[in-house]
C-alpha positions as CSV (number, residue, x, y, z in Angstrom):
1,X,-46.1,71.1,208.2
2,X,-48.5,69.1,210.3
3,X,-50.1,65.6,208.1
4,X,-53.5,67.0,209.1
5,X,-52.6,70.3,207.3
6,X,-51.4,69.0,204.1
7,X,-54.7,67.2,203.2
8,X,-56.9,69.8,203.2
9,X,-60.0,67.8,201.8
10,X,-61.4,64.6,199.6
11,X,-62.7,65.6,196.2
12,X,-65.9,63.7,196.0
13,X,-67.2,64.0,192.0
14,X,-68.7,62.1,189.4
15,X,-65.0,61.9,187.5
16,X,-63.5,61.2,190.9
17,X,-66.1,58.7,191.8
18,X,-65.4,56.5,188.2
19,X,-61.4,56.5,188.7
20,X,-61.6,55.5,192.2
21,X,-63.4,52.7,191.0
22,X,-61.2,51.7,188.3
23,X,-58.1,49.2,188.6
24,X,-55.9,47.9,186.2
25,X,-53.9,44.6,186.3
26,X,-50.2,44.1,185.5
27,X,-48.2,44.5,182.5
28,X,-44.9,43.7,181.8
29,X,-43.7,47.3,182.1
30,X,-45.7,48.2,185.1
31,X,-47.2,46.7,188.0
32,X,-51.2,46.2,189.1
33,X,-52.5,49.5,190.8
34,X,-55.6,50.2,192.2
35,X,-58.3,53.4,191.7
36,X,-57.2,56.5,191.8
37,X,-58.6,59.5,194.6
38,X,-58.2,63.4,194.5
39,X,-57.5,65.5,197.5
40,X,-57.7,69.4,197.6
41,X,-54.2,70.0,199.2
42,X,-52.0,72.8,200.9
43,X,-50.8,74.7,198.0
44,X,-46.8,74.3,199.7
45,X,-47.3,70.6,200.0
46,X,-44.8,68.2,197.5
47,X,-45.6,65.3,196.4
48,X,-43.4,63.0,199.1
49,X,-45.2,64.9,201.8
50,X,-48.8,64.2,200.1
51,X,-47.8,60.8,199.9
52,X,-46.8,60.2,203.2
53,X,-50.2,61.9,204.7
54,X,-52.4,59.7,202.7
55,X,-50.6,56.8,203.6
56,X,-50.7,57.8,207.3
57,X,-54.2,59.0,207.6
58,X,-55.6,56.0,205.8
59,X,-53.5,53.3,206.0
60,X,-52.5,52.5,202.1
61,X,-50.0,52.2,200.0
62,X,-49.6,54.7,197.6
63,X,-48.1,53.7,194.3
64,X,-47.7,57.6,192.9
65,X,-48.8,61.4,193.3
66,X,-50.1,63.8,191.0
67,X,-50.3,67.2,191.3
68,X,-51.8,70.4,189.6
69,X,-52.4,73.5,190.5
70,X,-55.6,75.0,189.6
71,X,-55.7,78.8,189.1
72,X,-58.9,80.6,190.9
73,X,-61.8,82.2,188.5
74,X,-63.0,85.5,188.6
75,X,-66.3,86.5,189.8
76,X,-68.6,89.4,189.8
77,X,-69.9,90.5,193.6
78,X,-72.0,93.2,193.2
79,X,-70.1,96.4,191.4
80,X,-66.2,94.9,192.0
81,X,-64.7,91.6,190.3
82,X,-63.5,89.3,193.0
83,X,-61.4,86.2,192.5
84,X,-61.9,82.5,194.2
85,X,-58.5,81.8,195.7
86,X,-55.9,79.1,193.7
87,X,-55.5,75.9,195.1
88,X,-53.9,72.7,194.5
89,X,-55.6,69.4,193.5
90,X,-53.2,65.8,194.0
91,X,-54.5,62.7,192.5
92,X,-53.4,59.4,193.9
93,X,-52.8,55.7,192.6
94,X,-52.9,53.4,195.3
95,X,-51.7,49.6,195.3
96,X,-54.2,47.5,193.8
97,X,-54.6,45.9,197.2
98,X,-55.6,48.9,198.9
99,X,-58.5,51.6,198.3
100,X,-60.6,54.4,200.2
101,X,-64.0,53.8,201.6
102,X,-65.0,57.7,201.2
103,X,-65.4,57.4,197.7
């Protein structure tokens, strides 16, 4: 799968918006990371290959992935009961050197 295919699209939102602005320094159990940003993925993609796109496509280091998929919701069209499509959401934590301008 193509780097271009695996990140689908940035997840621009008002809870999205606040992590990406938030870092936090170093402990002694872990070290300073920067905001964290949420893509709408490929539902196939794993976490190494979501890594490796971001940090391709925007030129960061990425400190870790998460991943969740997100089931769709039914809705009414009309007289029949669709159903938006499931999809997969990844939220990553760059090095606190490094962040995003999108957001």
């Amino acid at each position: 799968m193509d780097i271009y295919h695996i990140i689908k699209r940035p997840l621009v939102t008002e809870k999205g918006t606040h992590m990406a602005g938030q870092s936090h320094a170093a402990t002694a159990s872990s070290p300073a990371r920067g905001g964290a940003y949420s893509f709408e993925v490929h539902r196939q993609a794993c976490k190494p290959a979501i890594k490796q796109a971001i940090e391709k496509i925007y030129n960061v280091k990425v400190l870790t992935v998460r991943t969740a998929t997100r089931k769709g919701k039914t809705r009414r069209v009309r007289y029949k009961v669709g159903k938006t499509p499931d999809w997969k959401k990844a939220v990553v934590v760059l090095h606190a050197d490094h962040h995003i301008d999108l957001f």
